[in-house]
C-alpha positions as a Python dict, from the first residue, in 0.01 Angstrom:
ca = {
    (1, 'X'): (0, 0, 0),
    (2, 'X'): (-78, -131, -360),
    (3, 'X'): (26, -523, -427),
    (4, 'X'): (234, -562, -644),
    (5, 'X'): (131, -897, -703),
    (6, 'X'): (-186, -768, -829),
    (7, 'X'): (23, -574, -1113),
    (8, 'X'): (194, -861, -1225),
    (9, 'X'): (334, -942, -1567),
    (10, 'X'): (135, -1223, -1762),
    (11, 'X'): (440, -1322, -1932),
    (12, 'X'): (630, -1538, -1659),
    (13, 'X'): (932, -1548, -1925),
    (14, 'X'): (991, -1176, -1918),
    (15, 'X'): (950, -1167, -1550),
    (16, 'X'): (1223, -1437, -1515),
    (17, 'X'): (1450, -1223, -1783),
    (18, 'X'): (1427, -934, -1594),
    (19, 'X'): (1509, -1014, -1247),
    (20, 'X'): (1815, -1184, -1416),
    (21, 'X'): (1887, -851, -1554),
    (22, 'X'): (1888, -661, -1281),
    (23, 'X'): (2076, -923, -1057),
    (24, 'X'): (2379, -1043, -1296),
    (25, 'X'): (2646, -977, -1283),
    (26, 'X'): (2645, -781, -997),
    (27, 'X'): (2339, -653, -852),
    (28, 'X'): (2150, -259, -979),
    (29, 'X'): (2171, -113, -1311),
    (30, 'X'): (2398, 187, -1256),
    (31, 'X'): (2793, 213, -1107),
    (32, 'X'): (3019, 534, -1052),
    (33, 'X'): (3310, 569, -1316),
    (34, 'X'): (3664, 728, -1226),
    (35, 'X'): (3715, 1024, -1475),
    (36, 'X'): (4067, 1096, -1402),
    (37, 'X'): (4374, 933, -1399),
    (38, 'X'): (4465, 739, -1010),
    (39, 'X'): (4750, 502, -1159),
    (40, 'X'): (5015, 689, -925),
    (41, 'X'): (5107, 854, -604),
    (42, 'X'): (5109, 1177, -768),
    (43, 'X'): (4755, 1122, -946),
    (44, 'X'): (4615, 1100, -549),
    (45, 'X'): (4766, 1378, -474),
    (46, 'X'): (4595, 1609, -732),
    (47, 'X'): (4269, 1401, -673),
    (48, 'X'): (4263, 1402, -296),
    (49, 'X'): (4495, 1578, -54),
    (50, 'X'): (4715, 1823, -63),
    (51, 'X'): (4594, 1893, -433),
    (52, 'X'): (4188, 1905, -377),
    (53, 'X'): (4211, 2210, -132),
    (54, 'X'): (4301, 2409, -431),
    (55, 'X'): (3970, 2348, -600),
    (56, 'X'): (3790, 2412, -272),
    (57, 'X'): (3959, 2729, -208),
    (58, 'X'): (3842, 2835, -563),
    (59, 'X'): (3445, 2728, -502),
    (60, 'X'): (3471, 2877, -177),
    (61, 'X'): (3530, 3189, -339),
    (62, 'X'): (3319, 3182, -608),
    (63, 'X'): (3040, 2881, -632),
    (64, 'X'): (2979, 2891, -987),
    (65, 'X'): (3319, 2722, -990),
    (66, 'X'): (3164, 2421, -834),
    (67, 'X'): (3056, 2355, -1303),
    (68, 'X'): (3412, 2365, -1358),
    (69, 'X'): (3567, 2168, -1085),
    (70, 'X'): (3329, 1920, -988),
    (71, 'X'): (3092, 1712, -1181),
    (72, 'X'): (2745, 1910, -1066),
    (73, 'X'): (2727, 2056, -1427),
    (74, 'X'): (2615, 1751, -1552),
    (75, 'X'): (2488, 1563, -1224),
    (76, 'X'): (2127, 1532, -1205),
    (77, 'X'): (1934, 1359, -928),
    (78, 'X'): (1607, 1128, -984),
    (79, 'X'): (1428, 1147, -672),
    (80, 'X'): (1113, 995, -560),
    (81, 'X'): (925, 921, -261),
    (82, 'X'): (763, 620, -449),
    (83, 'X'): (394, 704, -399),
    (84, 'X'): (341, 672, -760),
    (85, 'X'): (518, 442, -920),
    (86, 'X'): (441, 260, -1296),
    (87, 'X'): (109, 109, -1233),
    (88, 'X'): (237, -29, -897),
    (89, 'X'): (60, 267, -690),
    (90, 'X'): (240, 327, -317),
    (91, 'X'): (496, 91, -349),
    (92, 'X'): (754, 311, -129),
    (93, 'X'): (1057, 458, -188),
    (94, 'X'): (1285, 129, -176),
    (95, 'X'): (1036, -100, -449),
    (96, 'X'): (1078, 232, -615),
    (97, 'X'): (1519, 231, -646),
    (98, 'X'): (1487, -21, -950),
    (99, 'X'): (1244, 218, -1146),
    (100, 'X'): (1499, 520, -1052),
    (101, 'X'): (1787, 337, -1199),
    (102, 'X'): (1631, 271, -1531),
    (103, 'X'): (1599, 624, -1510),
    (104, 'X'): (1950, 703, -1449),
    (105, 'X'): (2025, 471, -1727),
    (106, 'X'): (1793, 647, -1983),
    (107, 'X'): (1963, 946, -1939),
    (108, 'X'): (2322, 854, -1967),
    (109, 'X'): (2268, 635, -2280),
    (110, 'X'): (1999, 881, -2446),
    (111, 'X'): (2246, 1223, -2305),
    (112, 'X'): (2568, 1165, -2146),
    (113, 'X'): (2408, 1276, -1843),
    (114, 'X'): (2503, 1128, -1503),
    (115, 'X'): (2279, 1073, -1237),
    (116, 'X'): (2200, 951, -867),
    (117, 'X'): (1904, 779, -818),
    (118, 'X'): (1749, 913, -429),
    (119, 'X'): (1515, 706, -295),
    (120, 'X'): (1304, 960, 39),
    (121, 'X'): (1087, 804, 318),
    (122, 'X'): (867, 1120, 341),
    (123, 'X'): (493, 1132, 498),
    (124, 'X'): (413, 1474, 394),
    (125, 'X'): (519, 1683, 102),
    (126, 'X'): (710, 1919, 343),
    (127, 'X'): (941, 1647, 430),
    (128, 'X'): (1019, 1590, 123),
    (129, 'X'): (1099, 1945, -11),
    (130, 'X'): (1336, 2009, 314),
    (131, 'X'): (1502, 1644, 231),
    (132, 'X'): (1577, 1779, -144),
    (133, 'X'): (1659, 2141, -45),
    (134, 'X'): (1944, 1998, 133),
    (135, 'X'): (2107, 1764, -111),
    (136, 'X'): (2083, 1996, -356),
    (137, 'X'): (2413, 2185, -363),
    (138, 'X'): (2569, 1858, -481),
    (139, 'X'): (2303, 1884, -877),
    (140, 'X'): (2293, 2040, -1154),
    (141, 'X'): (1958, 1974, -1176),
    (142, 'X'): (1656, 1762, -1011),
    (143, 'X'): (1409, 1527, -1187),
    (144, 'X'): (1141, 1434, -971),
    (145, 'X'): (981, 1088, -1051),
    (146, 'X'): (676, 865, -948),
    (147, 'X'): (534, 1139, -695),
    (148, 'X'): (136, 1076, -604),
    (149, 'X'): (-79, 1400, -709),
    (150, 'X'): (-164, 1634, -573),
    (151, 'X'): (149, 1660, -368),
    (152, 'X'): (368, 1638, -681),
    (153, 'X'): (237, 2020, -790),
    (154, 'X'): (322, 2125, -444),
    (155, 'X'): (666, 1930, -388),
    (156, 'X'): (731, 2054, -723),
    (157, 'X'): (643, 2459, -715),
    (158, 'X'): (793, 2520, -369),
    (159, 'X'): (1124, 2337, -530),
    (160, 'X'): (1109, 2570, -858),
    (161, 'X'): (1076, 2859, -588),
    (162, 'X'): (1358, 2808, -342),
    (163, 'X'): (1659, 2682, -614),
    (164, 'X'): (1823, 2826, -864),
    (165, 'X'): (1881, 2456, -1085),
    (166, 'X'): (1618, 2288, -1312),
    (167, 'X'): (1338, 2143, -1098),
    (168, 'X'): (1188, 1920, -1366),
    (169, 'X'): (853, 1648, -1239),
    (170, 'X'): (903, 1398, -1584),
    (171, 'X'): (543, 1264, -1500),
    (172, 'X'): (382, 1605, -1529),
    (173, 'X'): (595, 1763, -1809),
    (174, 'X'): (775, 1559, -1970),
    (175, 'X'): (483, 1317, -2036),
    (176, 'X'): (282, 1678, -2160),
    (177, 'X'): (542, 1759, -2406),
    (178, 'X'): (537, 1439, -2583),
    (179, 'X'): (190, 1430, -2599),
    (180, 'X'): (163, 1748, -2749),
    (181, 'X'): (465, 1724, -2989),
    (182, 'X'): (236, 1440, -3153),
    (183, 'X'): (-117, 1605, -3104),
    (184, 'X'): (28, 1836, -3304),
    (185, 'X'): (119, 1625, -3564),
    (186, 'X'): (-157, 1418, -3518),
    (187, 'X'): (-395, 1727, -3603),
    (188, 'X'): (-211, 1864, -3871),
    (189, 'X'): (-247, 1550, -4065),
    (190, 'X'): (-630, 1541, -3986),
    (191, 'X'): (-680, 1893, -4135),
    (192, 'X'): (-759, 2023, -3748),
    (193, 'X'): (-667, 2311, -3537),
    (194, 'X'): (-560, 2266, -3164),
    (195, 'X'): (-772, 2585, -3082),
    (196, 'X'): (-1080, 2475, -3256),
    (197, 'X'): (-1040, 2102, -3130),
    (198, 'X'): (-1293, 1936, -2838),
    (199, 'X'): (-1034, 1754, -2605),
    (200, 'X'): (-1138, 1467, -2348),
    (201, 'X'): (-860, 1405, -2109),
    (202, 'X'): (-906, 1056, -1898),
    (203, 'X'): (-752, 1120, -1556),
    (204, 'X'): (-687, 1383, -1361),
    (205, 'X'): (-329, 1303, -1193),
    (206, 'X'): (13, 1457, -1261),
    (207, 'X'): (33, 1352, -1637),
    (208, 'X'): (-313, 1498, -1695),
    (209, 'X'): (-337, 1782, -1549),
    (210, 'X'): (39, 1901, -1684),
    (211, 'X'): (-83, 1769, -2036),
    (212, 'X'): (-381, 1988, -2018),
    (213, 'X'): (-174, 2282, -1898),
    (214, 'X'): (41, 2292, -2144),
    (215, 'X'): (-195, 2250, -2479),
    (216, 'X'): (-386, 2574, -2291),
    (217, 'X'): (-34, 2718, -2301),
    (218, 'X'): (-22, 2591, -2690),
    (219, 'X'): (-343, 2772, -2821),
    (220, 'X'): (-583, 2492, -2688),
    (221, 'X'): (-935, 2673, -2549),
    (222, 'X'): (-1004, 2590, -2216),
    (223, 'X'): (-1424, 2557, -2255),
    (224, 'X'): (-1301, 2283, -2546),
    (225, 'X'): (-1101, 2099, -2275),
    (226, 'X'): (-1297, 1812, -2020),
    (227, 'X'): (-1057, 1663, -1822),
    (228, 'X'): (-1260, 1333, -1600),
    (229, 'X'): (-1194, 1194, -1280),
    (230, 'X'): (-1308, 867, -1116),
    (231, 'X'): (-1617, 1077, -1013),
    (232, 'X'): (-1663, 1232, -1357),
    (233, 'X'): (-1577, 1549, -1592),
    (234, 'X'): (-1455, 1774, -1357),
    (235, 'X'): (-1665, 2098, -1409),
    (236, 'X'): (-1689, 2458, -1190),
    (237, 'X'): (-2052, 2268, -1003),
    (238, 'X'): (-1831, 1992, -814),
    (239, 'X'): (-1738, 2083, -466),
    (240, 'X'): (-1460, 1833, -441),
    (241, 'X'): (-1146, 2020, -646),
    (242, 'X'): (-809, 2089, -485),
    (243, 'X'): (-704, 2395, -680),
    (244, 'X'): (-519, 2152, -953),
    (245, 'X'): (-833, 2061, -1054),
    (246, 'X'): (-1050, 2326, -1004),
    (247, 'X'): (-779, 2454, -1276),
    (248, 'X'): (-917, 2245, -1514),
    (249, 'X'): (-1256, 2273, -1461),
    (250, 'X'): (-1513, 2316, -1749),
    (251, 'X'): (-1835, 2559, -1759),
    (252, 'X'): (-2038, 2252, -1881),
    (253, 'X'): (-2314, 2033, -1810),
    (254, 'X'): (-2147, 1751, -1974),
    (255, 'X'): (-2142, 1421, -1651),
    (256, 'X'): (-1964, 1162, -1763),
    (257, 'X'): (-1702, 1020, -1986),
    (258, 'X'): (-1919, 966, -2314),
    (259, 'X'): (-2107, 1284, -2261),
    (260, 'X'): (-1749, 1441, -2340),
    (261, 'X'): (-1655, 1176, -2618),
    (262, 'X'): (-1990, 1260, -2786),
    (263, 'X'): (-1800, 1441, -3079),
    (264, 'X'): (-1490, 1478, -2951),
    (265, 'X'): (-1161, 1541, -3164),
    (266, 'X'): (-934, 1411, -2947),
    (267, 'X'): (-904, 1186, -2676),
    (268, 'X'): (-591, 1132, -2444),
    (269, 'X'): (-596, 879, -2150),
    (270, 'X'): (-355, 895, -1871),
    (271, 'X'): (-603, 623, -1685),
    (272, 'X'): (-641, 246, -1698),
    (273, 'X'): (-733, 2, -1923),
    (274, 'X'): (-1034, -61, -2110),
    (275, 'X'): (-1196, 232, -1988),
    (276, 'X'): (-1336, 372, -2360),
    (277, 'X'): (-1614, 167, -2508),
    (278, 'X'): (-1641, 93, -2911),
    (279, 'X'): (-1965, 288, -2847),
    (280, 'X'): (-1779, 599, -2713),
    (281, 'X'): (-1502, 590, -2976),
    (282, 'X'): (-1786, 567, -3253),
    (283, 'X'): (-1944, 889, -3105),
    (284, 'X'): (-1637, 1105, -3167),
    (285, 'X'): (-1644, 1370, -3460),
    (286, 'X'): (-1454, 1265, -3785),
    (287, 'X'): (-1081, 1195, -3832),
    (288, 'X'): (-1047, 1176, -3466),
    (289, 'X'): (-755, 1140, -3299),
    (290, 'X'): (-672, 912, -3003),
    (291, 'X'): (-412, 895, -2746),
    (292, 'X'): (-443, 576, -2534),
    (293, 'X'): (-163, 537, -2294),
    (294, 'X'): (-220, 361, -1999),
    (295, 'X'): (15, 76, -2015),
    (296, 'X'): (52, -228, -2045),
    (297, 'X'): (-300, -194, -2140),
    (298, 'X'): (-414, 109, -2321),
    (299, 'X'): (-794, 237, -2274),
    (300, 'X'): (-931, 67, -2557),
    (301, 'X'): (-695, -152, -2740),
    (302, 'X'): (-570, -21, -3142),
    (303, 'X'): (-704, -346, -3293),
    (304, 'X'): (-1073, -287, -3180),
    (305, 'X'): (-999, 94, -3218),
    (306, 'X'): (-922, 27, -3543),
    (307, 'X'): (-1281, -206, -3626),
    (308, 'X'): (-1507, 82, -3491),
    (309, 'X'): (-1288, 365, -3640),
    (310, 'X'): (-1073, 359, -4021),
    (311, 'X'): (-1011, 761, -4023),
    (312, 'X'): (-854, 753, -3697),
    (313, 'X'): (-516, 854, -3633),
    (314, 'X'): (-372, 661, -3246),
    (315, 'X'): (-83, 650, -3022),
    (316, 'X'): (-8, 396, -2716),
    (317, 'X'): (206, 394, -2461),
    (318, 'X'): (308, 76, -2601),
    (319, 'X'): (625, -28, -2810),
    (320, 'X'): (473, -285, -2987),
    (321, 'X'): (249, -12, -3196),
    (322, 'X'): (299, 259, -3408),
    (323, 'X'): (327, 596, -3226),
    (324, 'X'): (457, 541, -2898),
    (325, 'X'): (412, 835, -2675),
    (326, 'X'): (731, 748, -2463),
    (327, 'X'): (918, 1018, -2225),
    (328, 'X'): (1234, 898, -2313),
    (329, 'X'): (1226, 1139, -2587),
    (330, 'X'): (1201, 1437, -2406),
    (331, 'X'): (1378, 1411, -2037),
    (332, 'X'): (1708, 1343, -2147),
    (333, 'X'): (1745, 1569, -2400),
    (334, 'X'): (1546, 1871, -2197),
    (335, 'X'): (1771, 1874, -1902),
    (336, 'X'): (2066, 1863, -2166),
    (337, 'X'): (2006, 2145, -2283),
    (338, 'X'): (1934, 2297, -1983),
    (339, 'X'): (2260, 2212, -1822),
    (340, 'X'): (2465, 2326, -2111),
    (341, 'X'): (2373, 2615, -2026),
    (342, 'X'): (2350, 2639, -1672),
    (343, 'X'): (1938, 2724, -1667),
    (344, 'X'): (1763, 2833, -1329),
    (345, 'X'): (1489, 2636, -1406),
    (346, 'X'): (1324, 2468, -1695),
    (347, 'X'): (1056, 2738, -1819),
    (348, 'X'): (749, 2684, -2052),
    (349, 'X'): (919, 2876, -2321),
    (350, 'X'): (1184, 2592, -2329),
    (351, 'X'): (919, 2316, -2291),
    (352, 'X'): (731, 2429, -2614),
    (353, 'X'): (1081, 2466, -2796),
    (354, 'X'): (1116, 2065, -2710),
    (355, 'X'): (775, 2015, -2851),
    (356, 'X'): (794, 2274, -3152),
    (357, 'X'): (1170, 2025, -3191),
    (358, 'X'): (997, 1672, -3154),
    (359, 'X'): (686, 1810, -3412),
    (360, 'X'): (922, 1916, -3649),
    (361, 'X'): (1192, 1631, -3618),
    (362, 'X'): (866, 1353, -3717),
    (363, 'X'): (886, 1544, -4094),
    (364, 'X'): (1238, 1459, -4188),
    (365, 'X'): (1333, 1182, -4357),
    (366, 'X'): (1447, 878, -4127),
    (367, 'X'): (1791, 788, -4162),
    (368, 'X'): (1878, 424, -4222),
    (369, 'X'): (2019, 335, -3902),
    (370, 'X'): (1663, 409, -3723),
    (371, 'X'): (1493, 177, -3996),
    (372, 'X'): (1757, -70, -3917),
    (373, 'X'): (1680, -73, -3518),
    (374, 'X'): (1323, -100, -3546),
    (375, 'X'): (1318, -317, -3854),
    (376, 'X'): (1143, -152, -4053),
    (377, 'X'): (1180, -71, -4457),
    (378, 'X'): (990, 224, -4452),
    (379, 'X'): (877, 521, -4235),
    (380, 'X'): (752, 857, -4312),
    (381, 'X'): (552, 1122, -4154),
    (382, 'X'): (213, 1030, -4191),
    (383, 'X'): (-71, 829, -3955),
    (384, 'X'): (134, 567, -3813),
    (385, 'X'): (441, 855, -3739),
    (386, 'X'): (392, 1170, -3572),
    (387, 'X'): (682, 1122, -3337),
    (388, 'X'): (1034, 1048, -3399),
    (389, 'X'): (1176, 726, -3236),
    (390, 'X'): (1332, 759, -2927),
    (391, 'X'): (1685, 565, -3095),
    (392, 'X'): (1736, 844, -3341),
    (393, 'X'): (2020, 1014, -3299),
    (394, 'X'): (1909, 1342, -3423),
    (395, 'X'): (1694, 1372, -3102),
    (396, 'X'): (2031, 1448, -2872),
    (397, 'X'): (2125, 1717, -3156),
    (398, 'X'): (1785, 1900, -3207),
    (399, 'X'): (1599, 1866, -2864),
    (400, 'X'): (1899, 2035, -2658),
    (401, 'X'): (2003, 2306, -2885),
    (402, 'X'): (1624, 2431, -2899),
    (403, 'X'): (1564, 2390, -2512),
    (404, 'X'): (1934, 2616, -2459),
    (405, 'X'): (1844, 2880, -2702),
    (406, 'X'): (1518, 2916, -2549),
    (407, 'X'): (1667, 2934, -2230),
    (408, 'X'): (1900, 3244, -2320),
    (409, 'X'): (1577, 3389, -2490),
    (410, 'X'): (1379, 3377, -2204),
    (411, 'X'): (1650, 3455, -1926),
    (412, 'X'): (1682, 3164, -1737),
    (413, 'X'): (2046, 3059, -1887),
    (414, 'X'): (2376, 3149, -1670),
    (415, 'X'): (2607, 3084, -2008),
    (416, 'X'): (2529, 3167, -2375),
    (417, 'X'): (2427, 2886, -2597),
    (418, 'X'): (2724, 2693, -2764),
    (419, 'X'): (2577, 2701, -3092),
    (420, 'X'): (2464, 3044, -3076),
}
């Protein structure tokens, strides 16, 4: 198991602020609110016995009443088995709960949406999928969180399989649908293609792999794509790929990392810190654009990125700099619209609608009351915004209504779109 020591925050004031956070006034991030009235006798008698039998007579006969009667239309759970949590590694399911409550709090404030954070002591991957395949009459839907690869593709698949709710792994897909709502952007605003562009991809786990997925999915060219382990680009010679990577292999005889930045368009690093050289970054082609987002520290830092390189365009994982690729915009407002329409799943036609909605949001004008909660005087599409910001309220309008209409387009959706 990882120490989390060894992860520690430099800033011993934020540390202190935090724990203080999460133990006052009472201890955990997240509560249960009472939706109905229970003032009065006859309020418990509607809510509990003799009145509840009713509405279990009625689900008993038909289960899709369960969306009207009960609160699984818009209860999702956040479950993890902690093997892969922040930068914290194998921390276990437990260390994990406080991480799954921040996540439950994201997507109330961001959706409306409730949640239960689950927290599974699971050796193998099999464990796992039986433990959620059993809870899972009581969700609408199921975000899986901080789950090790390669057992995240497989925990994930066999629970897309066997339900009929949104199985949704945020680290994979959500993660790949931000990043390529602002490649997009990105490119467009340094006159390049996605299909003609030469992508390096730093690290091979969930986030990578999904990321690379998807931009295939997105017109990307495979043979353009190197996606690098900690043993190098991962090409069809190596006889160490599980089939996730063997995916993502490249017909190449490109070794290392900067044989593949060696005029590279894009670079996007789901790794560690300080991993790209000023040497590497100064061998890409022109107008290059770079994703660094490991955090806290990114893989080579925007101020040094920005001495060895004034035509490119970056993003961090980091608040504190322009471009932050952050998740928060897309799980919330995915599995909204998902569960306002009752999806079976959450499809690839409905992830691109999030990213084709996330792209297009970043060209609007900003309203005020964004400016006013970043501080800011000015913002506009351009270099330093190819992403909306996850407080605008327009995301919890746009995001959902593209995600449900693709779901009725592509025939996942139980109910037709609202605003259809």
């Amino acid at each position: 198991m990882t120490d989390p020591e060894s992860f520690a925050h430099p800033d011993a004031e934020l540390n202190r602020q935090a724990l203080d956070y999460h133990a006052e006034p009472k201890p955990g991030k997240t509560g249960i609110m009472v939706t109905k009235p229970a003032a009065t006798q006859h309020d418990l008698s509607l809510a509990y016995t003799p009145g509840v039998a009713e509405p279990v007579r009625q689900i008993h006969a038909d289960p899709q009443n369960a969306y009207r009667y009960t609160n699984k239309g818009n209860l999702v759970a956040v479950i993890t088995d902690g093997t892969a949590v922040l930068g914290l590694g194998n921390v276990g399911g437990l260390a994990g709960k406080p991480v799954m409550e921040g996540k439950a709090v994201l997507f109330k404030r961001f959706a409306d949406i409730d949640c239960f954070d689950i927290e599974v002591h699971a050796k193998r991957p099999q464990e796992f999928i039986e433990t959620v395949m059993r809870i899972a009459p009581t969700f609408g839907g199921i975000n899986l969180e901080d789950i090790a690869a390669p057992h995240c593709f497989e925990i994930e698949q066999a629970l897309i399989e066997q339900l009929d709710i949104p199985v949704f792994h945020d680290d994979q897909h959500g993660t790949a649908i931000i990043i390529a709502a602002g490649l997009l952007n990105a490119l467009e605003l340094q006159g390049k293609t996605l299909e003609e562009s030469r992508i390096v991809v730093l690290g091979a786990g969930a986030a990578g792999i999904a990321a690379i997925r998807l931009l295939m999915g997105l017109g990307a060219h495979r043979n353009n794509i190197y996606c690098i382990d900690r043993q190098g680009v991962i090409h069809l010679g190596r006889k160490d790929l599980n089939p996730y990577k063997f995916g993502v292999a490249a017909d190449t005889d490109k070794r290392t990392l900067a044989d593949a930045m060696d005029g590279a368009d894009v670079f996007i690093g789901v790794s560690g810190p300080d991993l790209v050289t000023a040497e590497m970054l100064a061998s890409m082609a022109p107008r290059p654009v770079v994703f660094a987002l490991s955090n806290p520290v990114p893989e080579i830092r925007p101020d040094l990125a920005k001495q060895v390189r004034d035509d490119l365009i970056m993003a961090t994982g980091r608040s504190d700099y322009p471009n932050q690729i952050n998740n928060v915009l897309g799980f919330p407002f995915i599995f909204r619209g998902a569960l306002d329409v009752r999806a079976s799943r959450i499809n690839e036609d409905m992830q691109v609608a999030a990213v084709e909605a996330l792209r297009a949001l970043a060209h609007e004008t900003v309203p005020e009351e964004v400016l006013a909660a970043y501080g800011l005087s000015e913002l506009s599409f351009g270099p330093d915004y190819i992403i909306p910001k996850p407080f605008d309220p327009r995301l919890r309008e746009r995001v959902p209504s593209a995600v449900s209409r693709a779901a009725v387009a592509s025939g996942v959706a139980r109910i037709p779109h609202s605003g259809a």
